[in-house]
C-alpha positions in Angstrom: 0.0 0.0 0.0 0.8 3.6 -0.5 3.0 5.0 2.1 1.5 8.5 3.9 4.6 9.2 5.7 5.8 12.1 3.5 2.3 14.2 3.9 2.8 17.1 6.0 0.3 17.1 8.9 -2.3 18.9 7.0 -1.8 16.6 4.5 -2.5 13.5 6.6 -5.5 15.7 7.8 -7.3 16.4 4.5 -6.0 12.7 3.3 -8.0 11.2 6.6 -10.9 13.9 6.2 -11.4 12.2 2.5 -11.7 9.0 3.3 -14.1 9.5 6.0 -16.0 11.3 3.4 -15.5 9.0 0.7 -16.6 6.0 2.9 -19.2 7.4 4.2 -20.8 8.2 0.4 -20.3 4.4 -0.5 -22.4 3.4 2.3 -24.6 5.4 1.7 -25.0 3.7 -2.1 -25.5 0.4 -0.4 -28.2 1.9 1.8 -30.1 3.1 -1.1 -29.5 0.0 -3.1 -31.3 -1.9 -0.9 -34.3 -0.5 -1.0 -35.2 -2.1 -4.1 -33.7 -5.7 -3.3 -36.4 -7.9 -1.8 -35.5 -11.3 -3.6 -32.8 -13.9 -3.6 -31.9 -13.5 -7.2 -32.0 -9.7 -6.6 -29.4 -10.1 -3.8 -26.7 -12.2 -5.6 -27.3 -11.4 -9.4 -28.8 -8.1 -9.3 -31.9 -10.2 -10.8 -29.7 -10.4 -14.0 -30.2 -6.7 -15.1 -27.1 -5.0 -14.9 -26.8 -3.1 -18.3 -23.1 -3.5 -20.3 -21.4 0.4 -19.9 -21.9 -1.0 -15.8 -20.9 -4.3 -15.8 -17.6 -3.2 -17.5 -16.3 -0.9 -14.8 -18.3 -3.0 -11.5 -15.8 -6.2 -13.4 -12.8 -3.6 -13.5 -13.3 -2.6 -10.3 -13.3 -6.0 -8.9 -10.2 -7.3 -11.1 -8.1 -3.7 -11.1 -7.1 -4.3 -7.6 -4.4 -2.6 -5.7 -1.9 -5.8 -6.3 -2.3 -5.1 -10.3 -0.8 -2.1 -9.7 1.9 -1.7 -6.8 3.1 -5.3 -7.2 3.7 -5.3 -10.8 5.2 -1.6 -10.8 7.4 -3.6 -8.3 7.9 -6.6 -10.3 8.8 -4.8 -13.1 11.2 -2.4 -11.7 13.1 -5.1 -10.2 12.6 -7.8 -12.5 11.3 -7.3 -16.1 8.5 -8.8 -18.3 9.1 -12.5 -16.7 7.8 -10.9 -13.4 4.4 -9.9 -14.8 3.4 -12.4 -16.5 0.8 -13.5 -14.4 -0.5 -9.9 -14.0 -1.6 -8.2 -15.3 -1.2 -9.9 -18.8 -2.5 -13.5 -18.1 -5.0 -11.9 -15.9 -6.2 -9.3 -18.5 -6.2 -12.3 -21.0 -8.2 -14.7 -18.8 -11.4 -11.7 -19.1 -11.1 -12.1 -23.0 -11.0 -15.7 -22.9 -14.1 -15.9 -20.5 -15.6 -13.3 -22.7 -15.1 -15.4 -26.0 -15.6 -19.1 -24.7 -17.5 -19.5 -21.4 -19.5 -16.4 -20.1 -22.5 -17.0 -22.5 -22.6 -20.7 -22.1 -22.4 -20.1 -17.9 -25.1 -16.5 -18.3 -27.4 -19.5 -20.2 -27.4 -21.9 -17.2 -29.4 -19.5 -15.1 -26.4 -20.4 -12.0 -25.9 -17.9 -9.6 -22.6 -19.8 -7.9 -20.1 -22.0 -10.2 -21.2 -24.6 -7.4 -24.6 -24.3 -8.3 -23.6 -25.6 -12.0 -21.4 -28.6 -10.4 -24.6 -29.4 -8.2 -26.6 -29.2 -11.2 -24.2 -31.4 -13.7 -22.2 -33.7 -11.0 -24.3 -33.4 -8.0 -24.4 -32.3 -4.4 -21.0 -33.8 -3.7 -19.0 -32.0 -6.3 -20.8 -28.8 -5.1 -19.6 -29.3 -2.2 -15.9 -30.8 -3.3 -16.0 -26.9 -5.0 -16.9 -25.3 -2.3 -13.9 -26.6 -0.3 -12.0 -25.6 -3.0 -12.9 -22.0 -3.4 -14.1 -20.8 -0.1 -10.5 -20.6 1.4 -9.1 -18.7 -1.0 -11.7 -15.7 -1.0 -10.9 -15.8 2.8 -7.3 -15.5 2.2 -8.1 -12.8 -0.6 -10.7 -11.0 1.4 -8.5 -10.8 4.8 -5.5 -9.7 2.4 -7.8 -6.6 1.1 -8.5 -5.4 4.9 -4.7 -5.6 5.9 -3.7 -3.3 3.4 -6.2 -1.0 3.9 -5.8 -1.2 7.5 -1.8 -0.6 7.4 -2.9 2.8 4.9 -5.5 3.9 7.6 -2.6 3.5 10.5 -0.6 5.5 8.7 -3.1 8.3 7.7 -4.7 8.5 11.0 -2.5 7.0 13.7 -5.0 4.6 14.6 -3.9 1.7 15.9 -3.5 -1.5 13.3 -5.7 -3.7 14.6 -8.8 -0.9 14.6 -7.8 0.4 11.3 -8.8 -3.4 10.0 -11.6 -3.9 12.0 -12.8 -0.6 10.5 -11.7 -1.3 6.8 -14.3 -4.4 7.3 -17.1 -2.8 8.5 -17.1 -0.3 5.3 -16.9 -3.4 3.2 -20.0 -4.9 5.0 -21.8 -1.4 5.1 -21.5 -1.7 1.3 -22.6 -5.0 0.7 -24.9 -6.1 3.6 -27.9 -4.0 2.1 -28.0 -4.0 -0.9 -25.9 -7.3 -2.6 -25.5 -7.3 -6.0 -26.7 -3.6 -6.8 -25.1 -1.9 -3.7 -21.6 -3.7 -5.1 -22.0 -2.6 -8.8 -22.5 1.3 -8.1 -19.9 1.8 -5.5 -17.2 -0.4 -7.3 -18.2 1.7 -10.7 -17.5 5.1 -8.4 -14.2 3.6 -6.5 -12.8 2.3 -10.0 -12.8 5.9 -11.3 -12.0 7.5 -8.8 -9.0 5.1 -8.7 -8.4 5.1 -12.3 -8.4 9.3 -12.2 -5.5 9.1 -10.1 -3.6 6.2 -12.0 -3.6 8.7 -14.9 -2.5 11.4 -12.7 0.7 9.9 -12.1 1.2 8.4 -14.8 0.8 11.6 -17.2 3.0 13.8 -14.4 5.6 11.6 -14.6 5.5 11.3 -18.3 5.7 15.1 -18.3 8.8 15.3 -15.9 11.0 12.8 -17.1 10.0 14.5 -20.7 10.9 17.9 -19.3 7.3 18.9 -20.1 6.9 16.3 -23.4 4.8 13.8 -21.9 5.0 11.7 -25.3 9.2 12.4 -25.1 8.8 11.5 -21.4 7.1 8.0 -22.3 9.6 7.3 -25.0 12.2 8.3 -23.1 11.5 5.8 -20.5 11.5 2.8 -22.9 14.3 3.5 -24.4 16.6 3.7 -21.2 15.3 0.4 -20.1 17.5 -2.9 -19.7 16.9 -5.5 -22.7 16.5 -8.3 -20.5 13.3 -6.4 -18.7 12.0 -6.1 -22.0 12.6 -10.1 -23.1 11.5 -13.2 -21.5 14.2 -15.9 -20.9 13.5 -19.0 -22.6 17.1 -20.4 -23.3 16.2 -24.0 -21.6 13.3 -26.3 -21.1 13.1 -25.6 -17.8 12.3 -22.3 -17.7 9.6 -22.4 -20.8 8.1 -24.9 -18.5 7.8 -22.2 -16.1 6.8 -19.6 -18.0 3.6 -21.6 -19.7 2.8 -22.9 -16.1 2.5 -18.8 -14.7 0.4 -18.2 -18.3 -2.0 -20.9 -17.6 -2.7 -20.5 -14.1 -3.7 -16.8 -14.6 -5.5 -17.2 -18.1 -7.2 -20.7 -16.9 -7.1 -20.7 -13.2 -9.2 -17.8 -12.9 -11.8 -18.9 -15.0 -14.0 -20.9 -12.1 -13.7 -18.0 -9.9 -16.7 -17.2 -8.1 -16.2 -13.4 -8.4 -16.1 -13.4 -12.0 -19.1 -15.6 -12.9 -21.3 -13.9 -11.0 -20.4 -10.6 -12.6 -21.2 -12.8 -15.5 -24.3 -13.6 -14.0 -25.7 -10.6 -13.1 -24.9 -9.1 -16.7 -29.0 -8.1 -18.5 -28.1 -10.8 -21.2 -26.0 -13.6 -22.3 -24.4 -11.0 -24.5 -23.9 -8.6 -22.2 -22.0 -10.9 -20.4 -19.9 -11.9 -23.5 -19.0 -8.4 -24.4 -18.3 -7.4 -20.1 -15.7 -9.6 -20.4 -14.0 -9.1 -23.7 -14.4 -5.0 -22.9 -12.9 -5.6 -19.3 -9.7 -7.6 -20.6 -8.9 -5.0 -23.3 -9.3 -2.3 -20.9 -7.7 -3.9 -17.8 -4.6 -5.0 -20.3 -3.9 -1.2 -22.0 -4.8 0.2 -17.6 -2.5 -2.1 -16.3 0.5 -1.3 -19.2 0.3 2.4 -16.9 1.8 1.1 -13.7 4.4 -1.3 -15.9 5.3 2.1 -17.2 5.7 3.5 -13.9 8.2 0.6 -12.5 10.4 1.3 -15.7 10.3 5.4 -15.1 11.3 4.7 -11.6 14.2 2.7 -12.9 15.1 5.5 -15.0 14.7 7.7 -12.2 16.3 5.6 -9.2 18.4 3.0 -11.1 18.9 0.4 -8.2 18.9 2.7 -5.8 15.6 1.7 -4.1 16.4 -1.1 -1.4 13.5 -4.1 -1.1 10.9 -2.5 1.3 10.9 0.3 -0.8 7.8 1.0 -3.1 8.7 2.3 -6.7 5.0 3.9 -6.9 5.7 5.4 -3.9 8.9 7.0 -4.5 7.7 8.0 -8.2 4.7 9.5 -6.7 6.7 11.2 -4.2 8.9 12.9 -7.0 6.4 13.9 -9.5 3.3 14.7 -8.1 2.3 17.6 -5.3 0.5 16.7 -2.2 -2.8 17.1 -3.1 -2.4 14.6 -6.0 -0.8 12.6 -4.0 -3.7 12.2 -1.5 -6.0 11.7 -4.6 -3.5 8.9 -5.2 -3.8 7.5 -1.5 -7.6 7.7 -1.8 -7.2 5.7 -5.4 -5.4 2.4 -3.9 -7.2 2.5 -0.9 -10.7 2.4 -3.5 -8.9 -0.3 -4.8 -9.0 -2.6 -2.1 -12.1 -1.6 -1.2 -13.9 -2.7 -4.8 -12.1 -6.0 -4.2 -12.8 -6.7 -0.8 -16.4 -5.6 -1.4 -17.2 -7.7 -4.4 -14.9 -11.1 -3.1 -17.7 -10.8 -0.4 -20.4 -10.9 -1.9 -19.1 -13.5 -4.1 -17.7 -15.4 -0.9 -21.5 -15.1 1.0 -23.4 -16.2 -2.2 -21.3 -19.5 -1.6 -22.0 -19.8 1.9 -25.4 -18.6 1.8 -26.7 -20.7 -1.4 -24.1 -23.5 -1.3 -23.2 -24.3 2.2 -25.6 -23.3 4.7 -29.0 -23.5 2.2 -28.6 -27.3 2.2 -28.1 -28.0 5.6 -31.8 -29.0 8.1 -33.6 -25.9 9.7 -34.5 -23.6 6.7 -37.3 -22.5 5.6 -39.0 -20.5 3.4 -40.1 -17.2 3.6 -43.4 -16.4 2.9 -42.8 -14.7 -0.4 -42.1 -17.4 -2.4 -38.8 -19.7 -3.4 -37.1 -16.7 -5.1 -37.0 -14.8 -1.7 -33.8 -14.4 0.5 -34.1 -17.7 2.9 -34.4 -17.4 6.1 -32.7 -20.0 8.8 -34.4 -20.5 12.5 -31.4 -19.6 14.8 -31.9 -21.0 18.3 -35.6 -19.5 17.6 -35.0 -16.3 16.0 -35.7 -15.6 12.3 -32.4 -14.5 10.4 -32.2 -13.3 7.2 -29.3 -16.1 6.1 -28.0 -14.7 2.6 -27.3 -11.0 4.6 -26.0 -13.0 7.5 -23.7 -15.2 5.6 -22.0 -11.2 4.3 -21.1 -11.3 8.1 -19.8 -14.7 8.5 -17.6 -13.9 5.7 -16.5 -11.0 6.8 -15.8 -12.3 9.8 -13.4 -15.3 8.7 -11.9 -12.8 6.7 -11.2 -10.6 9.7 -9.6 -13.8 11.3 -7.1 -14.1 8.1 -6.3 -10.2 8.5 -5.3 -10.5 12.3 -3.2 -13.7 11.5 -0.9 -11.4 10.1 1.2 -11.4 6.6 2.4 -14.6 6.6 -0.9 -16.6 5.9 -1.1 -14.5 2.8 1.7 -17.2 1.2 -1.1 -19.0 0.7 -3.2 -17.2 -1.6 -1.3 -18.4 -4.5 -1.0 -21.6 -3.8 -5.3 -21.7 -3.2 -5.7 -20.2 -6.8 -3.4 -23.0 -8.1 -5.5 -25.4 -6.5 -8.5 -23.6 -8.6 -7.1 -23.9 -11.3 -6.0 -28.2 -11.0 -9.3 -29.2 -9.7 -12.1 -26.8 -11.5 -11.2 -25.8 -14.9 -11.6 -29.4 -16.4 -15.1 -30.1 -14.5 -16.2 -26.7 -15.1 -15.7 -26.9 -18.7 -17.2 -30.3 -19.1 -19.9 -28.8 -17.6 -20.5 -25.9 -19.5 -18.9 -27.5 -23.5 -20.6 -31.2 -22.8 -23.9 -30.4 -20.3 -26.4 -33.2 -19.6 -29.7 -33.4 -18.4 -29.0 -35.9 -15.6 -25.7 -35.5 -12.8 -22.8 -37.7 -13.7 -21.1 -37.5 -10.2 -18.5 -39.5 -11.4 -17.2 -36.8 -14.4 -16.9 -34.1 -12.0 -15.9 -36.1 -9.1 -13.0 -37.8 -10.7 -12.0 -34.6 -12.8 -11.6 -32.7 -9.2 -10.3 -35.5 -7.0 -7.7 -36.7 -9.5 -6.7 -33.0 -10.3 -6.0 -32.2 -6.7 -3.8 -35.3 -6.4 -1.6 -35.6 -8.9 -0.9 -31.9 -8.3 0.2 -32.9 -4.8 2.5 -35.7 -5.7 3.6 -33.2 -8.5 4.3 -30.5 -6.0 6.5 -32.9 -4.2 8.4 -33.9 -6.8 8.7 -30.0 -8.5 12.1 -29.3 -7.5 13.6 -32.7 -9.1 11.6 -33.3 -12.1 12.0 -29.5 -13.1 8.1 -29.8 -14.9 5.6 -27.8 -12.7 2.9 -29.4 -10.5 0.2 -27.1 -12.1 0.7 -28.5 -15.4 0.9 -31.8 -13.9 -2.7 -31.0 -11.7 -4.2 -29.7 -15.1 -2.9 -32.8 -17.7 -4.4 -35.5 -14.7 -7.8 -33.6 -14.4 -8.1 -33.2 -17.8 -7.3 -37.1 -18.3 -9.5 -38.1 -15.4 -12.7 -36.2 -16.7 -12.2 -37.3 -20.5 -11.7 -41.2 -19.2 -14.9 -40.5 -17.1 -17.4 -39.2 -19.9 -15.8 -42.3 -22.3 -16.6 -44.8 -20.1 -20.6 -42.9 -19.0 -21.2 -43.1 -22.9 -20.3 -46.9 -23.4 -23.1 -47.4 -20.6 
């Protein structure tokens, strides 16, 4: 996260006064988006009525996250191309690849959760095998979103850490408890302009310095100062193709099952709609996130190697080029970042619960207006409205991952490789090869054998030299294939 440290005190004044304000806006949206959510379908999917011009910047807002751009201005600085390979250029990619092969198919099966399409192709046990699969990771990503913001809210208001979380949460649930779908859609579309105003702030100052007021010399400039081997990907052995295919497909395929995708998918006004969000959004999010690649090679032009690991590139370009009030606006950006993604991982994370893991279980019922209302469960006695209450389970586990501290967040990566082994294949089969009855032993075997030979593969990564993903993927693949031969010789 941006550092705040260099604001003067007035600066750290205005900067906290802001995002009081700004917070204080969004939940307002979500209070008046839920005055016109009174069903289930309403809730999670914004009752599939979200026009396209909105569903491109609510997707942006939820994929643009504050990662895409300090981490690969980072990468880049330090390392080159090879560092960003996952994103944001297999991550932009994965959107246009949704967008051309799966969102209409997925939009067409009427599905609210991807686990609701395994319970509808491969039955209750491989919605629940995907649940397992996917609910750990939005924890790790939520709880990740509320530490950073937390650490940006200690430094621009002295609170202590562990309050500047717990607040950074309840904005997310005041966002999201209310209104659902709707209440995420209009507050990520204001936070990812705000957030994307600022980007191009700093990015066309700095153009403009380094170009000693020629922003297009300033651009050129930078390119042509930078190090040929940040510019080229090394491929001089097997190994290290290997390596490079195995980042490639875990952004461009692992992200495909993800929950917080398909539902923007789902809540798009047609199948359409959905296609062109997602083709749209990956164009876009690839030329955005070429903006802070830009600014990891201007601070190398600027700093050379004179920035030590703890130190931010962003932070020391923004530090150089832009004036305090910009730099706030900048502050207030990445902190919108986090928010969008912590506020739509939420929703996505509580339609799981909600719909997928609680709905199932004894002691629901009905409410009165019908099947398509939000359920309600009978907790010792009391009526509670279970798809708003599963927002605060989840924000609660998230919390849990947040106070843990930094070193659980190792984890997130290996829980979106795990995605990727065990749900691409069934998800596909589901979507390319549907059927009107389950075949539990398609998606069953698809996960199951997926998840294993990605474990043995993991084991054996350091010896073999092939990658465990690839391995995961090629078995899962296999598995599910074997599976649907052998169900169509019955």
């Amino acid at each position: 996260m941006i550092e705040v440290n260099d604001l003067s005190s007035i600066g750290k004044i205005v900067l906290g006064s802001t995002l009081l304000l700004f917070v204080g806006v969004l939940s307002i949206v979500g209070r008046l988006a839920a005055r016109r959510v009174e069903s289930e379908a309403e809730y999670l999917v914004a009752d599939r009525q979200v026009p396209l011009w909105l569903s491109v910047l609510a997707l942006l807002a939820t994929w643009f996250g504050s990662s895409s751009v300090i981490e690969s201005s980072s990468k880049m600085y330090r390392g080159g191309i090879g560092e960003v390979l996952l994103d944001p250029i297999a991550c932009g990619a994965t959107l246009i690849f949704t967008g051309l092969f799966f969102a209409e198919r997925f939009w067409k099966t009427q599905a609210a959760t991807v686990a609701d399409l395994f319970r509808q192709q491969f039955g209750p046990t491989a919605e629940r095998l995907s649940c397992a699969i996917q609910v750990p990771s939005f924890f790790l990503w939520i709880g990740a979103q509320f530490l950073a913001m937390g650490q940006l809210l200690e430094s621009a208001l002295g609170l202590p850490l562990s309050v500047s979380i717990l607040l950074s949460a309840v904005v997310a649930w005041a966002i999201v408890v209310g209104g659902g779908m709707w209440a995420v859609t209009w507050a990520n579309s204001i936070m990812i302009l705000v957030s994307l105003t600022s980007l191009f702030v700093l990015f066309g100052a700095t153009a403009y310095g380094i170009g000693d007021g020629d922003a297009v010399a300033g651009w050129v400039r930078v390119i042509d100062a930078a190090p040929k081997e940040h510019l080229t990907l090394d491929t001089e052995s097997l190994e290290k193709c290997f390596a490079i295919l195995s980042v490639l497909l875990i952004g461009l395929l692992g992200n495909v099952p993800g929950q917080d995708l398909q539902q923007r998918v789902a809540s798009a006004k047609s199948a359409t709609t959905a296609r062109w969000m997602c083709v749209v959004g990956g164009v876009l999010y690839l030329l955005f996130g070429l903006i802070p690649l830009y600014l990891g090679l201007a601070a190398r032009w600027r700093f050379g190697d004179g920035l030590s690991e703890s130190e931010l590139p962003l932070n020391a370009i923004a530090t150089e080029y832009l004036s305090e009030p910009f730099q706030i606006l900048l502050i207030v950006g990445m902190f919108s970042l986090c928010l969008a993604v912590a506020a739509g991982a939420t929703l996505s994370q509580a339609s799981i619960v909600s719909r997928n893991v609680i709905k199932p279980l004894r002691g629901l019922v009905r409410d009165s207006a019908g099947g398509d209302s939000l359920w309600v469960a009978r907790v010792w006695g009391t009526r509670v409205w279970g798809t708003r209450a599963s927002v605060g389970l989840v924000i609660a586990g998230s919390l849990a991952v947040a106070f843990s501290g930094e070193s659980i967040m190792g984890l997130l990566e290996l829980s979106l490789v795990l995605v990727l082994v065990s749900l691409f294949v069934p998800m596909t089969l589901a979507l390319f090869f549907p059927s009107q009855q389950a075949r539990p032993g398609v998606g069953n075997s698809a996960m199951i054998a997926g998840f294993v030979a990605w474990s043995i593969g993991f084991a054996f990564e350091s010896r073999s030299g092939v990658p465990a993903s690839l391995v995961g993927l090629s078995a899962s693949a296999t598995a599910g294939w074997l599976a649907m031969r052998s169900r169509g010789r019955r």
